[in-house]
N, C-alpha and C positions, 0 to 999 in steps of 0.2 A: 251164613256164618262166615264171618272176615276172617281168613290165616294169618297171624304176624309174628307167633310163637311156635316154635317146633320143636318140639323133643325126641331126640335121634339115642334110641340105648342100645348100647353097644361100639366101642370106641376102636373098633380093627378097621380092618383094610375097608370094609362098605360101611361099615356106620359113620368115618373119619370122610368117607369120601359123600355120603348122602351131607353131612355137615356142612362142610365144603361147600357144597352149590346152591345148598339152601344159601346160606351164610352170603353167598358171590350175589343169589338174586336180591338179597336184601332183607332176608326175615333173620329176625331175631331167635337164634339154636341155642337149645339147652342140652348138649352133648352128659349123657349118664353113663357110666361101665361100674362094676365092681370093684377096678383094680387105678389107684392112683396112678401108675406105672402108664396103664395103658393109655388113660387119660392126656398125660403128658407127652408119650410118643405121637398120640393123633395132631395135638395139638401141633408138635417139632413137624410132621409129618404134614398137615397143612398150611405151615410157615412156608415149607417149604415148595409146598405146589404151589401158592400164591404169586413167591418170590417168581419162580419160575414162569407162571405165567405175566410177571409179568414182564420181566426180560425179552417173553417175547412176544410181545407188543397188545396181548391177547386181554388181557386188565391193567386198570391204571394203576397208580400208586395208592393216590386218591381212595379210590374203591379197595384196592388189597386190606388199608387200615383200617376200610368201614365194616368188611366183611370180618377181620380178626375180632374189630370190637363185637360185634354179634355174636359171637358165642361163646358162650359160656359153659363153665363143667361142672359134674358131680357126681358124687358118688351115693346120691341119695334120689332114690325111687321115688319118693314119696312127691320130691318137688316137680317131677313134671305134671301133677293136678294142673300148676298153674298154667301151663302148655294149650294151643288152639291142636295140636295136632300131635300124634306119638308115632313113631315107626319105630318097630324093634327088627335090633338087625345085630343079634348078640347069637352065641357059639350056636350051631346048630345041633344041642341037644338036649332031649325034650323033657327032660328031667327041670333044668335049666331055665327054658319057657316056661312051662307050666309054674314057677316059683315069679317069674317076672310078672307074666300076666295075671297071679293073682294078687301079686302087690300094687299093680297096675288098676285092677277091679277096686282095690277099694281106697287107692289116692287119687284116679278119677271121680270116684262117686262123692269123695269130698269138698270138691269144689264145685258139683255142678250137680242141678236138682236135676237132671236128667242125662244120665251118665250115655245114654245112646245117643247124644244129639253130638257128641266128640266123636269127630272121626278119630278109628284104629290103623292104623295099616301093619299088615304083619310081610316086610321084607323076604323073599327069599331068592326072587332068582335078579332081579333087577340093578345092574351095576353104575352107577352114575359115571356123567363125565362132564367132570368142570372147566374141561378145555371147551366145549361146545358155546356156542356163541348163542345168542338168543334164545333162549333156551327158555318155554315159557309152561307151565304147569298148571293142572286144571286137577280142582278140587270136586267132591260131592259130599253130601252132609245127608 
């Protein structure tokens, strides 16, 4: 199974920053939250590490604008079906999940005759870093 599409739910400090480095290697992020608010602060928030990296000297320009256009938001569950890959990395409590992951159960199943063959990943302790340099990621399906 080829990753080119990523759906990151949860738009704070880890879900904004999993975005982020997806988005820097070059997949195309579908960034999901509940809250427009939040959506937009991620968004202001990895303008702003971009800029920064790349002042210094760590990413190009070039790349900074290829990586913004990569992702994209919403506030609807339903469209990460279209997604190769899901991570949720939303508040940790389990009231919460459990309402995610079963709207997650049945807008994966809609897109795909076999809802097992998409990888899940449920985030919780793994903090990304977009400063890191070659930074290369290994899939299992």
């Amino acid at each position: 199974m080829s990753i080119q599409t990523v759906g990151v739910i949860g738009a704070g400090q880890m879900g904004n920053g999993i975005a982020h480095t997806f988005a820097v290697a070059g997949y195309r992020v579908l960034l999901n939250d509940i809250s427009e608010d939040a959506l937009t602060a991620a968004m202001a928030r990895i303008e702003k590490n971009t800029a920064r990296q790349v002042s210094k000297g760590t990413l190009g320009k070039d790349a900074r604008a290829e990586a913004l256009a990569n992702i994209r938001t919403t506030q609807d569950l339903g469209e990460l079906g279209g997604t190769d890959l899901v991570i949720e990395a939303a508040t940790e409590r389990e009231d919460v999940k459990n309402q995610i992951f079963a709207g997650l159960a049945s807008s994966l199943g809609k897109t795909r005759s076999s809802p097992q063959t998409r990888p899940l990943c449920r985030s919780r302790v793994w903090r990304p870093r977009p400063t890191v340099r070659n930074a290369s990621w290994g899939f299992t399906s």
